[in-house]
Structures are given as C-alpha cells and as structure tokens.
N, C-alpha and C positions, 0 to 999 in steps of 0.2 A: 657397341659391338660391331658398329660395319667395318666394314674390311677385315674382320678376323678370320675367318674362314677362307674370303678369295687371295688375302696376301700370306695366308700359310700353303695356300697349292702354289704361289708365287714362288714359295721358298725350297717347297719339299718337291713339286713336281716337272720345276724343269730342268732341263738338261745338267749335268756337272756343272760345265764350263760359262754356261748363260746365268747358271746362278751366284757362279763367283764373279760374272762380271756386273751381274747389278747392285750384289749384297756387298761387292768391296768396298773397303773403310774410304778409300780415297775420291771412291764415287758417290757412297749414302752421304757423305759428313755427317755423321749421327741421326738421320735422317731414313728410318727404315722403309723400302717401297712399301709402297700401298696398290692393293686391288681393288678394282669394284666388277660387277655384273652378273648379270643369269647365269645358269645352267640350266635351262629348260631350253631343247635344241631348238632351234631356227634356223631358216635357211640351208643354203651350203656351200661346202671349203671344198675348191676343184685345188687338186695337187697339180702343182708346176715344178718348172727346175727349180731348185732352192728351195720350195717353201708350199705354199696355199695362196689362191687367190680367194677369198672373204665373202660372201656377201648374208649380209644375217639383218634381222632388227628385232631386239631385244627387249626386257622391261625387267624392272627390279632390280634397277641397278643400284642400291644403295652406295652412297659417299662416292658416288661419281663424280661430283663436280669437282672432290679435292685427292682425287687420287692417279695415283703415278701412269695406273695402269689398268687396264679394261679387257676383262676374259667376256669369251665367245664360245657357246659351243653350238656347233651346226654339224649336219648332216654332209656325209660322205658322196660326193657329187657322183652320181653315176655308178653306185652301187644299190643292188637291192640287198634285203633282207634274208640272212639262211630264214628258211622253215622255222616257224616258232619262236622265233630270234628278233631284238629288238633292229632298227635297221644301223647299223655302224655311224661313230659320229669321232670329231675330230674337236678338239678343245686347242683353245691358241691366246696367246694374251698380246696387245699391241700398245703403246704409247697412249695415253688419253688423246693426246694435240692428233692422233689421226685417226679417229670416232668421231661422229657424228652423233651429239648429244641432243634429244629434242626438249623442247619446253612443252613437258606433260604433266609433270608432279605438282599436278592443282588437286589437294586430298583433302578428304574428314580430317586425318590426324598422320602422325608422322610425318608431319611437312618438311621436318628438319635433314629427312632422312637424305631427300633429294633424289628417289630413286626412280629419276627418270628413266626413259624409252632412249635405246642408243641403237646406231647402226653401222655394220660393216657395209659399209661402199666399196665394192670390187677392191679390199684393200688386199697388197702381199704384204702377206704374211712369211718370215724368215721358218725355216723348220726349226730354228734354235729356239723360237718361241712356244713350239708346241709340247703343251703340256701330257705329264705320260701319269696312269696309275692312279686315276681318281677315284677308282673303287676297290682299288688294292692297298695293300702297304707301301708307304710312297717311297722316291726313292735316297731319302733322307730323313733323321727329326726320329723322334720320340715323344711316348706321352700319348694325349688327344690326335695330335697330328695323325697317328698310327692307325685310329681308331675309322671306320667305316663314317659319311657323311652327314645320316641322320642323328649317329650318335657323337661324333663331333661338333656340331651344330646349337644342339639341344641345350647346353649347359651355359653358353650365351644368350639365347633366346628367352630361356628361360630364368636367367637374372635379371634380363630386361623388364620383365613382367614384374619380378618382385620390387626393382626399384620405381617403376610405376605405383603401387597399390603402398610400397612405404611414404615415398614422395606425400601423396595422397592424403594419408594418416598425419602426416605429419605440418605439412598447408593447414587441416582441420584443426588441429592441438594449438595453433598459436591462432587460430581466427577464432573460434569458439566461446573465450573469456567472453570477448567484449561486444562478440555479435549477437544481434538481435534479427528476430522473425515478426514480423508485426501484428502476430496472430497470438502472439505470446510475452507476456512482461517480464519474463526470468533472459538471462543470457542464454543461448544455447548452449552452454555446457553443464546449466544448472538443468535442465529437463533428464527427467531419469529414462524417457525411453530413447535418449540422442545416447545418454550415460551405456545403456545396455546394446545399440546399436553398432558403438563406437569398441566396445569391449569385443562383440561379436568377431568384428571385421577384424581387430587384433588377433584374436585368436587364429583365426585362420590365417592371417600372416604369418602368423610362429609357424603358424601346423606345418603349411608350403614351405617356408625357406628352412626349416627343420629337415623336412623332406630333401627339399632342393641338396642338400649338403650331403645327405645318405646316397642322394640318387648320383649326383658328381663320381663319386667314390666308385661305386658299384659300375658306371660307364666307364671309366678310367682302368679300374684293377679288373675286370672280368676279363679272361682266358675267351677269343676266339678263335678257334681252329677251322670251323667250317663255314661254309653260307647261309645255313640254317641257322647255325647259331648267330652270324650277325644282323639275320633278319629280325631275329625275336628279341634281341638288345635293342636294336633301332626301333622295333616297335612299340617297344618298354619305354625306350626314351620318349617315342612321339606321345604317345597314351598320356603319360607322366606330364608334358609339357601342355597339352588339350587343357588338365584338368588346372592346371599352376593357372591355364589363361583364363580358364572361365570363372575362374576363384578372386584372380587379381580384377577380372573386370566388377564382381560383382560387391567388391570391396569399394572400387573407384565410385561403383554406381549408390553405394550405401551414404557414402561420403557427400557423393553429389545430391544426396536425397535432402540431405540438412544441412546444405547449404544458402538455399533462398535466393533471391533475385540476384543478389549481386553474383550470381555464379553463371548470367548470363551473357555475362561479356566476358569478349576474346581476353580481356587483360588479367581473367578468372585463372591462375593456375590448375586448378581443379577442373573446368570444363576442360582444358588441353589434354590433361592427365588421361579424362574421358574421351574424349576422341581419340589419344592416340596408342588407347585400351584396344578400343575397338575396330580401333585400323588393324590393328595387328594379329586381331583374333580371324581376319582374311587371307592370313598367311597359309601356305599350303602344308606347311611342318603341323598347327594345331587345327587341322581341318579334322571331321568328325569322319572321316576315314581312318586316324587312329586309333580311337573306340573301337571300328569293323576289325581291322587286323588285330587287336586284341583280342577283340574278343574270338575270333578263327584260331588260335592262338590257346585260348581255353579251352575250346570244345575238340580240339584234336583235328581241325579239322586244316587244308591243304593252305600255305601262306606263302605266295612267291615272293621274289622281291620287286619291290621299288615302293609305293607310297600312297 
C-alpha cells in the first residue's frame, strides 16, 4: 500500500498542466510517479516569486527510498491563526534527488517499509508544485480519490492487516504437519487445542475480511454532503480499522503461541509477521482515539474534525 495515497494527491491535486506534464505517456514510459511522505505539518513554506522557499523535517515517509516524489506539508510562514482556527499550511511535492533522506528506519517491524525521517532544506519549491484540495473534492479522479483522507486511507490500511494475519495462518498450515514441541510427541497439528486455536483465529479472519468488504462498499457508495457527515464516515472507518488491527494482531500472536523455538529467529516468517503487526498498530489512523470519537459519536455528543 505505500504510495497509494501520496501518488493519488500526485494525480488529483496538482495543478492541470503540472499534471499532464508528469503523467504524459512520453515522460512515465509506463512508469507511473510515485509519492512518499507525512502530512503531519512541520516546519514552514515562506512564499517567494514563483514558488515557496521549504524548510520542514518530516517522518513517515513510507517508500521513500523508491519514489519519484516527496510531499511536505508545513506551516504558512509568518501567518498566525484566525480565532479557533487551525493555523494555515501549504502542501508541495518536490523531486526525491532534492530531500534530504536520513538513516532512521531502524524498527520492531515494518522495516521494509523504509519510512524514514526526510527534510526540506531551504528548498524552492515551483508553485506549480503546490498541491490544492486535500480535504476537498480534489481537482480530478473519481471513486476513493473523492472521498475525504481518513476514509480513503482505511481500506488500504486495512487490507494490510488482513494480509498480515492470512500470511500468518497460512506459514502455520504448512509448518504444523511435521513440527514438533519437545514437550509434546504428537505433531503440532495433531494436538486438539492448536486444532481449536488454529480454528479460532480463522474464524475471526472470515469475520474481519467479510467485514472488510461491506465496510469498502459502504466507504465508496455513501452520499456526503456535509462536514458532519464526513466526520462520522471517517470515524466509522478509523473505529472499523482499530478493531481489523487489534483482531489481526491477536491472530498473529495465537499463531506465534504454537509456534516454539524455532520461531525465534529473524529467519521466522512468523516472528516478522509479529513484529510488523505491532508496528503498525502505532499508526495514528488505529490509535485508541477511534474508539473516543466513536464512541462521542453514539452518545450524541459534539465531534469536530480531525483525528
């Protein structure tokens, strides 16, 4: 799933002409850009002739090392806040060859993701690069693209987890025949409570990715017309994804229960699986502020936006 998200605002949110000129056939050669980086603001974009001068430093930058192109959102230089108002920010996307990528992505899990810490250095930035509409209807594309951040987000996110907790289930089904626990003379697929365990943790895979498919749909076809309602879809989805995470990890962890020693080393598919379960469950989309806005949500009671 990386770069799904930052190389659809690539597509949909900048300018006409900056997007025919990166997306043309003669320039991709089949070869569609790629985004990586935060939006969580940093720093700040002072406005110049032509463009923004940059300076931010960043983190979560997934698929940074292999992508075309590196979004920034920072703080509007020398503006304060209206009253009650978040303070104004400026989004911009620039070449990866001119970011500064650091070597930080030393993690429990997700290692592969690469989502190191990156920084704008007083860079200019062209205004043709600056992206418009990322909490609006953007200004192209149909579908998910249309849809508000947390609820486009989610159904990526959230297949990640299911192919986690399948992967998982499925490591175990072909090691199980013939492994042994030394505590025990059956194979571990002959013991009836790995039997009932193993059953368990299925079950709950159907339930979630059964779910997962109703919940796509329902994120996809619902009608939003106002801000309230796309708080309360977004809050649906993040709720929704909490619960896919804390299901998938505890699938991973059932797995890794009967697994036995050999599931101590890095060359464990299964210990990975685990770790990069619970990397992910420190993401800010299935943080247990989902739950809260839900549940404000049920009680009737006042739910602003953001997260």
């Amino acid at each position: 799933m990386n770069g799904c998200q930052e190389s659809a605002w690539l597509a949909t949110r900048l300018p006409d002409e900056t997007t025919q000129r990166l997306f043309a056939p003669e320039v991709t050669a089949g070869h569609f850009p790629v985004a990586a980086g935060g939006l969580a603001p940093e720093g700040e974009a002072r406005p110049v002739e032509g463009g923004w001068i940059v300076n931010a430093r960043s983190a979560w930058a997934s698929g940074i090392h292999t992508a075309d192109y590196v979004l920034a959102q920072s703080f509007l230089a020398g503006v304060e806040p209206e009253p009650g108002r978040p303070r104004p920010t400026v989004t911009v996307a620039a070449p990866r060859e001119q970011v500064v990528i650091e070597d930080t992505w030393h993690t429990l899990g997700m290692r592969g993701t690469g989502s190191a810490h990156y920084r704008f250095d007083d860079l200019f930035v062209p205004q043709e690069m600056k992206l418009e509409n990322l909490e609006l209807p953007p200004l192209r594309g149909e579908g998910f693209v249309t849809r508000p951040n947390p609820i486009f987000l989610v159904p990526a996110m959230y297949a990640t987890g299911v192919g986690i907790a399948r992967r998982a289930l499925e490591e175990f089904a072909a090691h199980a025949p013939a492994g042994y626990r030394r505590a025990y003379r059956a194979p571990i697929a002959e013991r009836e409570r790995v039997q009932h365990d193993i059953g368990e943790a299925q079950a709950m895979l159907d339930a979630i990715e059964g779910y997962g498919r109703y919940l796509c749909e329902q994120l996809h076809d619902t009608p939003i017309e106002s801000t309230e309602q796309a708080v309360r879809l977004g809050d649906h989805a993040r709720s929704a994804y909490r619960w896919c995470n804390q299901t998938t990890e505890r699938i991973v962890k059932i797995v890794h229960g009967h697994m036995g020693g050999a599931d101590v080393f890095e060359s464990s598919m299964i210990q990975r699986l685990l770790r990069d379960i619970q990397t992910s469950s420190q993401h800010v989309m299935p943080g247990d502020s989902a739950y809260v806005r839900l549940g404000r949500h049920r009680l009737g009671l006042e739910v602003r936006p953001g997260i």
